[in-house]
N, C-alpha and C positions, 0 to 999 in steps of 0.2 A: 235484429235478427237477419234482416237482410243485405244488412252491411258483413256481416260474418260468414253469410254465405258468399257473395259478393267476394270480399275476402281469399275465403280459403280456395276459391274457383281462379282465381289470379294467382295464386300460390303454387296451385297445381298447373296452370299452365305456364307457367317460368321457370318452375322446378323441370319439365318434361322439358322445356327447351333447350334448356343451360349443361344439359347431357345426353353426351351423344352414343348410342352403340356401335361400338368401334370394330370392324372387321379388320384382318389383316389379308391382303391380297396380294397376287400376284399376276402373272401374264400366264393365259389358261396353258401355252406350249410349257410349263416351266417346270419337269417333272423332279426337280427337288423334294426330296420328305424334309417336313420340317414338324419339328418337335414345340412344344412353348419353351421353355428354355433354348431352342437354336435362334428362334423368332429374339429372343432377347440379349443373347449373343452377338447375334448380325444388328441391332438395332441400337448396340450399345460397343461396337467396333472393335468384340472381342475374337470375330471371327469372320474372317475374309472372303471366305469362299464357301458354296453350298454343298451339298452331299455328292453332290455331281463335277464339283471341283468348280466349279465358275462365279466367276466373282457377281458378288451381286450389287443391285443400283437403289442403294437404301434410299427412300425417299419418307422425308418428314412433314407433317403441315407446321406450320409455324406457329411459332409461341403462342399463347393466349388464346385460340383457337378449343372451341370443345372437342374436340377429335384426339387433339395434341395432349391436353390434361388429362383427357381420362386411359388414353393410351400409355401415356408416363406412370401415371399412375397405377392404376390398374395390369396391362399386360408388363412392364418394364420394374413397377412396384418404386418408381422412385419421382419427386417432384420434375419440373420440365428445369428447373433452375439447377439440380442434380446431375442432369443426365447433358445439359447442356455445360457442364463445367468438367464431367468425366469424358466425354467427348474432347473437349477443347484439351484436354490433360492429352491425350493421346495425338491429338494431330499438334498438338507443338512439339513432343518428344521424337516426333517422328514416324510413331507407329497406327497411324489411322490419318482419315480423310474427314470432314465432315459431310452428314450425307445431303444427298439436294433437297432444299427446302421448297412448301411451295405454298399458295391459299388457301386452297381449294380442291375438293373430293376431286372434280372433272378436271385439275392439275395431274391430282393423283393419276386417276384412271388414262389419262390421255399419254403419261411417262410411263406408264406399264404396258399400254398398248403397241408403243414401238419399240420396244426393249425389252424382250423374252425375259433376263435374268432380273429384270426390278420388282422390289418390294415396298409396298406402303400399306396404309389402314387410311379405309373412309369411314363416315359414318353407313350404317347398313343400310338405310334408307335410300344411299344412291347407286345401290349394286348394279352392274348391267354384265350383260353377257359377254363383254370386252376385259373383264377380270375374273379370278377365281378365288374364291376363299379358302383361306388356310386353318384348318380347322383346329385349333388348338385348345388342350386344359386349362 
């Protein structure tokens, strides 16, 4: 019995670990409206510039990363393997860039704090008052 308990108490804390809730943020100056669908147009290099006409400085965490999956998945609705190959589609034909990659939440945060138009997603857990979140459906 207490091997089962024992058990499913490992279960539940590596399940809670292995996913992260994903905000998407921005730099608080950054008076863009963004919709979830722009959020996944900009994030998937269908769309260059914000409502405000300014290009924006998409930032991704890198591969493997729980921030990285569950944002693929979930806000983008497509694998990282997906979205990393429909990227690469666009920046060899010419019409897209790939965006800057990086480790780490406080990567994130620390490129949106000196670059009004950048966007990323941390996990929520490291929000600080150096980012704003974009509240999307």
């Amino acid at each position: 019995m207490n091997r089962m308990i024992s058990a499913a108490l490992l279960g539940v804390f590596f399940s809670s670990q292995s996913f992260a809730e994903v905000v998407v943020v921005v730099n608080p100056q950054n008076s863009a409206t963004l919709s979830a669908k722009s959020v996944q147009r900009i994030f998937l290099g269908k769309v260059t510039e914000y409502s405000t006409g300014e290009e924006p400085l998409v930032i991704n965490q890198a591969p493997g990363t729980a921030q990285r999956t569950e944002f693929d998945q979930n806000i983008l609705g497509r694998s990282t393997a997906q979205v990393t190959a429909s990227l690469a589609k666009l920046v060899f034909t010419g019409r897209g860039v790939m965006p800057t990659e990086v480790e780490s939440d406080s990567e994130v945060i620390d490129l949106i704090k000196q670059d009004q138009q950048a966007i990323g997603y941390i996990d929520a857990s490291s929000l600080t008052n150096d980012v704003k979140v974009v509240n999307i459906d």
